[in-house]
Steps between C-alpha positions, in 0.01 A plus 500: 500500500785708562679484169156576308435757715881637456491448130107689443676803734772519264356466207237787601782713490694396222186549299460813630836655394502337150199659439644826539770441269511666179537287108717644280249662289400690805862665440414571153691182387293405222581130298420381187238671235172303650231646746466290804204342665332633773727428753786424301481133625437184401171519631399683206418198346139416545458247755853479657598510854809480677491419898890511743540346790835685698708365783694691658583354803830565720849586403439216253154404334513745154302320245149416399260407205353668228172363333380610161129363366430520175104494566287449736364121426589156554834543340546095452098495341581826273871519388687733366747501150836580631875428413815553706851578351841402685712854462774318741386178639699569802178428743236291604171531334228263556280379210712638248464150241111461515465847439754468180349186408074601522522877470319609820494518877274388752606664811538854630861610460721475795824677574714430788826460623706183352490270789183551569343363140378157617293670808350715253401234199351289830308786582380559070413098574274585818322811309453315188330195687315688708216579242228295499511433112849399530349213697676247251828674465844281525717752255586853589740712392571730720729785353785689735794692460754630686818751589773411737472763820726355672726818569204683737285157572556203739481294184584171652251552768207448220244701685214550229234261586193350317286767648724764399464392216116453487489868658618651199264332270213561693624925579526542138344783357447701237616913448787620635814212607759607752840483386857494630520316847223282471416147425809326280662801488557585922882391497601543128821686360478640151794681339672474859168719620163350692353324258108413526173496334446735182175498275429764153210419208474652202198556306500483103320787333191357323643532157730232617225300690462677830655198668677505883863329585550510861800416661635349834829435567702400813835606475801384660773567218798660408702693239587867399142675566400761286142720521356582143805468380702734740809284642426517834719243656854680327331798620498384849812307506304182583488197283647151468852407538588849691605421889216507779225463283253270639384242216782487233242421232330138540135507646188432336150666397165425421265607272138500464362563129056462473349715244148481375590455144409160362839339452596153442743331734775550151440862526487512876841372480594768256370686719696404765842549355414853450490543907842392477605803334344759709693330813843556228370866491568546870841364500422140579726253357325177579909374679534144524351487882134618369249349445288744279117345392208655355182362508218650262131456489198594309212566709250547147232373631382320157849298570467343838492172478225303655604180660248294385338537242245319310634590139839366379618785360642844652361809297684788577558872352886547500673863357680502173928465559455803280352709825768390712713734502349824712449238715826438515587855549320527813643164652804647460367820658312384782762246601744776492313761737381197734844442593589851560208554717623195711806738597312785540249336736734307721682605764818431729457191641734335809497083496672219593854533668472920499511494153372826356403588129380867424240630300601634190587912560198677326619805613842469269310255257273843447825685440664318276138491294510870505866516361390324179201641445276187593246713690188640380 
């Protein structure tokens, strides 16, 4: 009772202060050519909902899951087209071959920290059988990734539990989703910075089908970062290779891809690849430590894939590869903002052993902006 109640306190406050913090367009740091959703999240997608579940607990406990729904339903009864592609298979990702192999999940999306993947694909199990008209389930493929915190977490202590897990799912929501120090992301390290939780959308204009990307990403990566181009990292002195910095480049990330466009699980994957670039556009360089996935999914609704059905075949509506491309754009886009937001949102975090990893400096971040011109 103690370490809930410890853990709610805490994460009261956390919530709280990340609230407060400012995104980078809030700065005047605009990316990319596309207007963004509503909230600039992947939430923008009708239908999706992301729930966290935070512990931070001690001198020690900095870690936490991150659930992200892509509707509402009986996931296993109404599935959902998807495809995943391996950037840097440097990690751990549950249900990665049935999802290659059939073209869809069947679970909510979990994301976690690496040790911790088995609790969480039991816990996808439990949730999944628990629906009534799963009665006569015996397959499930419960989907989970992962990033290392091991720097700032008690890693080896495995402290996310089934109900943490179950917690998330069942606090998802729609609208606004906190960022930085929350969920996955409470003891990641990007660019040798706290790393966390980061989500942008985009929204196609209607000439080019009026479709949302949203993104999610979980980052815990390094490299040289740069902001809309600007070299931040040589600005700052601080990058890979150069003595004290914490992280010298391995790490891994995360990302999240649902739109409501009605892709196939070959475009998805397409897709996909194109969320690899916009992490390249912050300086990531996907080192041979990381273990860098995306996972995309349509959420079309004349897509989703009943279970059982009594016809044999599967009628869907699928876009042309010919209308790919702004789609592409604003994977690229999102992806690329989503990641910067995770630095902006989090903040410096003390873990296991007194080890210490600052938030990235807005304050000189802002300056160097303003020295190339990068401010509206």
């Amino acid at each position: 009772m103690k370490k809930i109640f410890l853990t709610l306190t805490i994460l009261l406050i956390a919530t709280c202060a990340i609230a407060q913090n400012k995104r980078p367009r809030d700065y005047g740091i605009e990316i990319g050519i596309f207007k963004t959703g509503n909230y600039n999240a992947i939430t923008d997608v009708p239908g999706v909902k992301v729930g966290h579940t935070t512990l931070i607990i001690g001198d020690s406990i900095r870690t936490g899951v991150t659930a992200i729904l892509p509707h509402s339903e009986n996931i296993f009864q109404l599935k959902v087209p998807a495809a995943i592609y391996v950037g840097n298979g440097f990690g751990k990702l549950a249900g990665y071959t049935q999802v290659k192999e059939l073209g869809n999940i069947e679970t909510p999306i979990i994301l976690t920290n690496t040790l911790s993947v088995p609790t969480a694909s039991d816990a996808l199990i439990s949730y999944t059988l628990s629906f009534p008209e799963n009665k006569n389930v015996r397959s499930v493929n419960p989907i989970v990734g992962e990033t290392n915190d091991g720097f700032l977490n008690d890693i080896r202590g495995r402290h996310i539990t089934e109900e943490d897990v179950l917690n998330a799912i069942k606090n998802a929501k729609d609208g606004i989703v906190e960022e930085g120090n929350v969920g996955a992301g409470t003891g990641t390290v990007c660019f040798g910075y706290k790393g966390g939780i980061g989500t942008s959308s985009r929204v196609l204009p209607p000439s080019l089908g009026g479709y949302t990307i949203g993104v999610l990403v979980q980052t815990n990566f390094g490299g040289v970062l740069e902001i809309n181009g600007i070299p931040i990292a040589k600005e700052l002195n601080s990058y890979p290779y150069r003595e004290n910095i914490v992280n010298e480049g391995d790490g891994s990330c995360m990302i999240v891809v649902i739109t409501d466009a009605p892709l196939c699980p070959r475009n998805l994957e397409r897709l996909a690849k194109r969320a690899f670039l916009g992490l390249a556009k912050t300086g990531g360089m996907a080192s041979n430590g990381s273990g860098d996935y995306i996972i995309a999914l349509s959420v079309a609704k004349e897509n989703l894939i009943l279970n059982s059905d009594e016809s044999p075949f599967y009628q869907t509506k699928v876009l042309r590869n010919d209308e790919m491309t702004p789609l592409f754009l604003a994977t690229i886009e999102a992806t690329e903002e989503a990641i910067i937001n995770s630095l902006f949102a989090s903040e410096t975090m003390i873990g296991i052993n007194n080890r210490e990893v600052k938030s990235l400096p807005i304050d000189e971040v802002m300056e160097i902006m303003k020295k190339y011109n990068k401010i509206k």
